[in-house]
C-alpha positions as CSV (number, residue, x, y, z in Angstrom):
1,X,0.0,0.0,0.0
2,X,2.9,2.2,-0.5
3,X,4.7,3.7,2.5
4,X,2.5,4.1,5.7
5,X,4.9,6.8,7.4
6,X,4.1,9.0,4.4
7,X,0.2,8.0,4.0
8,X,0.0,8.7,7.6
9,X,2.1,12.1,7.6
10,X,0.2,13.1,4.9
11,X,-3.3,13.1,6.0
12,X,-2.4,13.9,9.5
13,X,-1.0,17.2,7.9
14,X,-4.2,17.6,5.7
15,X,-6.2,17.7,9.0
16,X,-4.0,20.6,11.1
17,X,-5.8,23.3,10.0
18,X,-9.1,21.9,9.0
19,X,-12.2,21.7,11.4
20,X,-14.4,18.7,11.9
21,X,-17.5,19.3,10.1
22,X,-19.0,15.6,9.7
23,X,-22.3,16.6,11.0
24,X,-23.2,13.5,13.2
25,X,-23.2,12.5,16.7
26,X,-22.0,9.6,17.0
27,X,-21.1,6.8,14.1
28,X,-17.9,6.5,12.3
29,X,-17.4,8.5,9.1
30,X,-16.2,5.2,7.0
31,X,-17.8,2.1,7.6
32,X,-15.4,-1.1,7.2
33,X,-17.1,-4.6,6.0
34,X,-15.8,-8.1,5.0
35,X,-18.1,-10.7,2.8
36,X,-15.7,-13.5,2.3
37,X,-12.5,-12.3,0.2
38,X,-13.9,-8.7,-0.5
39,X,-13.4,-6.1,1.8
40,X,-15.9,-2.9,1.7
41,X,-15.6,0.8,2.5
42,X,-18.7,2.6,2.9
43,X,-18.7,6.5,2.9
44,X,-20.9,7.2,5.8
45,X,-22.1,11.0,5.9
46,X,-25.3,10.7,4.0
47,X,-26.6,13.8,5.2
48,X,-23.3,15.6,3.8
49,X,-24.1,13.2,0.2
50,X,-20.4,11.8,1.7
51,X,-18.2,15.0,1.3
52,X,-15.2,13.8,1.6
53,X,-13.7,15.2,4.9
54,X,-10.2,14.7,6.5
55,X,-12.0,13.1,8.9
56,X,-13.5,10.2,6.3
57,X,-10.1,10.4,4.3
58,X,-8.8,8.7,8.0
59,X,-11.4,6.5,7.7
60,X,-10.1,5.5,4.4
61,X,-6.9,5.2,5.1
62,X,-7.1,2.7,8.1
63,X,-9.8,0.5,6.3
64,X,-7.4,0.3,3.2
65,X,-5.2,-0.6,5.7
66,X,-6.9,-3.2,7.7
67,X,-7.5,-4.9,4.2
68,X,-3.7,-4.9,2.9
69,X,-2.8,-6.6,6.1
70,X,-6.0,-9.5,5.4
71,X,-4.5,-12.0,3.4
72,X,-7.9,-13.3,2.9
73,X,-9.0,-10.2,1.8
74,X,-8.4,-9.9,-2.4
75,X,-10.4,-6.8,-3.6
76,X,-12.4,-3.5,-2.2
77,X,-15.1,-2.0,-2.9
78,X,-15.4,1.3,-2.4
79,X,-19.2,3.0,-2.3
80,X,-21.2,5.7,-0.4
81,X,-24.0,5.3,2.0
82,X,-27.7,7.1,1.5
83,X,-28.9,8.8,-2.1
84,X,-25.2,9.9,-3.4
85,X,-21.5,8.3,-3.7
86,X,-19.8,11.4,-3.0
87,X,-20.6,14.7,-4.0
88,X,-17.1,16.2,-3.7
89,X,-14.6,18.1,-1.3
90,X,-16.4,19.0,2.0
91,X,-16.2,22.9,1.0
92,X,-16.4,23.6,4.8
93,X,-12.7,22.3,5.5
94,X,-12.0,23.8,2.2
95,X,-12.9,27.5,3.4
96,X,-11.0,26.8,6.8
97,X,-8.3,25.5,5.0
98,X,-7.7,28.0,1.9
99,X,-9.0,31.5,3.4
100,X,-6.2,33.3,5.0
101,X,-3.3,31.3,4.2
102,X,-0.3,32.0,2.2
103,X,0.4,31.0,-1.6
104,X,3.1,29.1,-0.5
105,X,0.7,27.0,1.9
106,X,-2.2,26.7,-0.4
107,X,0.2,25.1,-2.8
108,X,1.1,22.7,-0.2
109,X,-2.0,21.1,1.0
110,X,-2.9,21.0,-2.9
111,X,-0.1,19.2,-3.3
112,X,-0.8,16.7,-0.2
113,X,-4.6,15.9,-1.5
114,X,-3.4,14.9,-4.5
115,X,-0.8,12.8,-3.4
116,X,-2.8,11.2,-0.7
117,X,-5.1,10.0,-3.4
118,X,-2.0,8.5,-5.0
119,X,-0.3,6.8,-2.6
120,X,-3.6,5.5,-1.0
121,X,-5.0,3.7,-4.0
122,X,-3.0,4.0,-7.0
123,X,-0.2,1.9,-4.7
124,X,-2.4,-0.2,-2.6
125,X,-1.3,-3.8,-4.2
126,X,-4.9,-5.0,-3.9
127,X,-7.8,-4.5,-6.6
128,X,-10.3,-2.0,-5.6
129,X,-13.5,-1.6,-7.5
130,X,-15.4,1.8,-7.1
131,X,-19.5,1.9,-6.8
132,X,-21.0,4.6,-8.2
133,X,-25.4,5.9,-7.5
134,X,-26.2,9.3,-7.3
135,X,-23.5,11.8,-7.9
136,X,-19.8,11.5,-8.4
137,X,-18.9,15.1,-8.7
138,X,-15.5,17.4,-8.1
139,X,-13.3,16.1,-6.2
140,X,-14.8,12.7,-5.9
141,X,-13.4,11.9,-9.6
142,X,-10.6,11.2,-7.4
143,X,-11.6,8.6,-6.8
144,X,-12.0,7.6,-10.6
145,X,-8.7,8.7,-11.6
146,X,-7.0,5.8,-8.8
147,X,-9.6,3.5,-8.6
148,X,-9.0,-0.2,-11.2
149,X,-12.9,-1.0,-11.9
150,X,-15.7,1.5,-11.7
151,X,-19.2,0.2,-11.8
152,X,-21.9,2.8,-11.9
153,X,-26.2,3.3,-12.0
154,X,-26.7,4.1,-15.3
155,X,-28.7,7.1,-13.9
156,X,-25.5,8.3,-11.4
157,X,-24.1,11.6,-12.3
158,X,-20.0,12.1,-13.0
159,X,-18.8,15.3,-13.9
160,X,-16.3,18.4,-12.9
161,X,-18.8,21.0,-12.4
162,X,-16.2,22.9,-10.7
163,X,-14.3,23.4,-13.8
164,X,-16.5,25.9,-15.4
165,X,-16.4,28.0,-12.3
166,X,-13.6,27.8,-10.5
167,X,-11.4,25.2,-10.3
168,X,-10.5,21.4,-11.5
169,X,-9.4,17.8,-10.1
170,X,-6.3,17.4,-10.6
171,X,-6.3,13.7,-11.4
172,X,-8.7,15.0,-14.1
173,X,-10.5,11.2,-13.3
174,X,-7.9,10.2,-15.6
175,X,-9.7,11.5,-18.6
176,X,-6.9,12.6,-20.3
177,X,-5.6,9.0,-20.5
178,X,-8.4,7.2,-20.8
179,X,-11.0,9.0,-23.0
180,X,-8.6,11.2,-25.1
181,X,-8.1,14.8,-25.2
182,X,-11.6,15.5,-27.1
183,X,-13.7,14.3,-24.3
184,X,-11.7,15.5,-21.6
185,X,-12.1,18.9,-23.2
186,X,-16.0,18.8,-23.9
187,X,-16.3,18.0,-20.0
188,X,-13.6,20.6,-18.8
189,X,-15.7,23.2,-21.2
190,X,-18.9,22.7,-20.4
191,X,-18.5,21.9,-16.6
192,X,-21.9,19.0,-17.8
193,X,-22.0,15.7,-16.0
194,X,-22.9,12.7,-18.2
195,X,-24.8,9.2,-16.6
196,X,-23.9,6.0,-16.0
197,X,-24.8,4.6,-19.1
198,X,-22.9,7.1,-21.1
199,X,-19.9,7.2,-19.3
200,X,-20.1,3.7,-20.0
201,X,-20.4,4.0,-23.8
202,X,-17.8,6.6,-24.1
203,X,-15.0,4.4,-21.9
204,X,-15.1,6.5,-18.6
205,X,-16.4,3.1,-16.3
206,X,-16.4,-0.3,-16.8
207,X,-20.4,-1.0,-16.4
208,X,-23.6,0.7,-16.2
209,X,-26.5,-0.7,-14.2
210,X,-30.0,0.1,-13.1
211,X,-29.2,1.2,-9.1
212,X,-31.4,-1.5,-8.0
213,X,-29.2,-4.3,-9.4
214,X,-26.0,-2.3,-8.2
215,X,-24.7,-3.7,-5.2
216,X,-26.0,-7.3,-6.6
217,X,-23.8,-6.8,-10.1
218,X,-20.7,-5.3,-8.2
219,X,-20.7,-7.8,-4.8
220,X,-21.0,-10.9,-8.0
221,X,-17.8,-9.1,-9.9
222,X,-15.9,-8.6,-6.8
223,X,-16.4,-12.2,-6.1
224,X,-15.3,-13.3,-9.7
225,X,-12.1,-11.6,-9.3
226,X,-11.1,-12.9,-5.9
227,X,-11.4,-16.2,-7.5
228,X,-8.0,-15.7,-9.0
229,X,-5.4,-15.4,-6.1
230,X,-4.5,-12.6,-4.9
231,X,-0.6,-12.0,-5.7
232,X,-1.4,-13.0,-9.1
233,X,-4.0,-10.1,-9.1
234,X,-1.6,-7.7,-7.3
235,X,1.1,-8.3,-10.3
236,X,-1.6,-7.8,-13.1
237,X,-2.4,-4.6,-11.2
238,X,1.0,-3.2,-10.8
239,X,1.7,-4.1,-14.3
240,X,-0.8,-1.9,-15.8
241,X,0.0,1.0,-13.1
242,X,3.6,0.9,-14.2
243,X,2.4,1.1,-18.0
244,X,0.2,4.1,-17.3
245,X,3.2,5.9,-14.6
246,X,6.0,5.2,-18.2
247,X,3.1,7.0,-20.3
248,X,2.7,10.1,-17.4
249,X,0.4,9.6,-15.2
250,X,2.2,10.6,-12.3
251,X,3.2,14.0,-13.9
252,X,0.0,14.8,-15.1
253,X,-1.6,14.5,-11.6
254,X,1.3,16.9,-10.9
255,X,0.6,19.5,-13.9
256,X,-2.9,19.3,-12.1
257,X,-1.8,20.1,-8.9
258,X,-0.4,23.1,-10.4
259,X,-2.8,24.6,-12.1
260,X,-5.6,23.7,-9.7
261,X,-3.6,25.7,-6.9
262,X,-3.6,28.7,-9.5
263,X,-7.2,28.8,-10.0
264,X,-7.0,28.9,-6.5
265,X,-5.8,32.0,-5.8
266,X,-8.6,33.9,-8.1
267,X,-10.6,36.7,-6.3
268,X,-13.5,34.5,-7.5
269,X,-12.8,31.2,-5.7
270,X,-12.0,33.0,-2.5
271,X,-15.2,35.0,-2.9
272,X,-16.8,31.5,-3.4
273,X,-15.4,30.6,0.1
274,X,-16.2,33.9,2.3
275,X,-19.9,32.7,1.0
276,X,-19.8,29.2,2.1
277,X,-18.6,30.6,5.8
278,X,-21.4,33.6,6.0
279,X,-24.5,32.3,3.9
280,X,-23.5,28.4,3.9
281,X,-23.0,26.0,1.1
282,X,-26.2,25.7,-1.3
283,X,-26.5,29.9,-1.4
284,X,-22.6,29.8,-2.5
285,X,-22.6,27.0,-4.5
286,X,-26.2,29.2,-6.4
287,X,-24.0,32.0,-6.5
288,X,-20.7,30.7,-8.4
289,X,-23.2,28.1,-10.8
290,X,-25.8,30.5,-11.1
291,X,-24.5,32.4,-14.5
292,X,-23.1,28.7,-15.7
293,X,-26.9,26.9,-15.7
294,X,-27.1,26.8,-11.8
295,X,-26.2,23.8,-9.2
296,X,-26.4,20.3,-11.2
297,X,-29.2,18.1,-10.3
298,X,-29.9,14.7,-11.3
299,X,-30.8,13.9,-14.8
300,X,-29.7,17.5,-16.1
301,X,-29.2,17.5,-20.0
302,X,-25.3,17.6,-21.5
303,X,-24.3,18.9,-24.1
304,X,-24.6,15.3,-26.0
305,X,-28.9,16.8,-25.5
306,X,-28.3,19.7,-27.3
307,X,-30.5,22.6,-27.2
308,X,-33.6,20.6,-27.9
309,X,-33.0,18.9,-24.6
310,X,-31.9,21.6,-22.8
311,X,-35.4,23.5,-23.4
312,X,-37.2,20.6,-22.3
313,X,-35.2,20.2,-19.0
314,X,-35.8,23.7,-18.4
315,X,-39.5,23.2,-19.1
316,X,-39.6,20.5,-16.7
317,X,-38.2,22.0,-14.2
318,X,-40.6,25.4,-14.5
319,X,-37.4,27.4,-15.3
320,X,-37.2,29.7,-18.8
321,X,-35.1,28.4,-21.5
């Protein structure tokens, strides 16, 4: 799983000047489950949609853990509890952690989130299989970016709304790599989320399922891969990795880091975050979306609808085209 002492170091430093905003009383915010040879983390702030916190990022980390040191455990899944996977960066932490710091510090912890994210799943040795319903947005592509399988509802929502506003991933969900510089662009553009069953067609997951059959199709492919052994798995894993790190993976998650600490340090991202601390979250999030087709809900049109479908939305949701 790559080296603990700097997993650990890094998340510890992640969480020094970030509050703890999970929002429950009691209840951890990562559940940890064996079934059997698959080990499952389960994001576990519903009533956040599982904003991922430094708090859950622990929570990650010591399940991920826990599994590496299970030699009867052979792959993890990864999926979110309540209506939504995870719909991004808790933006609380982010306003206590970016307003009123330094350049020089906000390049830092950009640099730390990113490499957490690396070192967490990109080197764990084991395969880990992520289970997407709901919404995958922002930072949660992540999670798609270092993640080996992705099943998905074919209504779930992935996208970067961020990125017509603000900001971007920095793993870009490994859209660059995977889907090519012509979808990676259309997506960056427009800031539109696509669903399961196109990100499916276009190569963004593996497979797209109605939600009620989701757990039931990911628990049976879990269980078809842990019927190979495990090291065997690990060295078909790291294999690829290593073939994807000669072609630049590892310094385009850098090149992200980069740029997404520039964006950071534009008046209107810092405006975005005075909001969240005075007004709260949905009337900021209004405010920086508003003027780009306003916070994305489910089943919103892409630009694959065209303006045809656009209208319609719009119709159906009482708003003027």
């Amino acid at each position: 799983m790559g080296d603990a002492q700097t997993e650990n170091s890094t998340v510890e430093q992640l969480g020094q000047t970030n509050g703890n905003h999970s929002g429950k009383d009691e209840g951890p915010d990562v559940l940890v489950e064996k079934d059997g040879k698959v080990g499952k983390l389960i994001l576990n702030r519903p009533e956040r949609l599982n904003a991922l916190s430094v708090s859950m990022m622990r929570g990650i980390e010591a399940g991920l853990k826990e599994f590496d040191a299970d030699d009867n455990i052979s792959v993890v899944i990864i999926k979110g509890a309540g209506r939504a996977f995870c719909s991004g960066m808790d933006i609380r932490e982010v306003a206590d952690q970016h307003l009123n710091v330094t350049a020089h510090e906000d390049r830092q912890h950009t640099d730390k989130l990113g490499l957490w994210f690396h070192h967490t799943f990109w080197e764990f040795r084991k395969p880990v299989i992520l289970q997407l319903h709901g919404y995958c947005y922002a930072g949660a592509c992540y999670f798609l970016g270092v993640t080996d399988l992705v099943v998905a509802a074919d209504d779930a929502m992935i996208g970067a709304p961020e990125s017509k506003s603000f900001g971007l991933e920095p793993s870009l969900g490994m859209w660059p790599l995977t889907l090519g510089p012509r979808w990676t662009k259309a997506l960056l553009f427009t800031g539109d989320a696509l669903d399961g069953a196109t990100a499916e067609r276009i190569g963004m997951i593996n497979k797209a399922v109605p939600e009620d059959e989701l757990d039931e199709y990911t628990d049976w492919l879990a269980k078809k891969i842990a019927l190979t052994e495990m090291p065997i798995l690990a060295l078909h894993k790291q294999t690829v990795n290593m073939v994807y790190d000669i072609i630049g993976f590892y310094p385009m998650l850098k090149a992200g880091m980069i740029f997404d600490h520039m964006e950071h340090r534009e008046e209107k991202f810092n405006e975005l975050l005075r909001r969240v601390k005075e007004d709260g979250v949905r009337p900021a999030l209004e405010w920086i979306y508003g003027p780009t087709g306003g916070i994305l809900t489910k089943g919103a049109p892409s630009f694959l609808d065209g303006p045809e479908g656009e209208r319609r939305w719009l119709e159906s949701q009482g708003r003027d085209a």
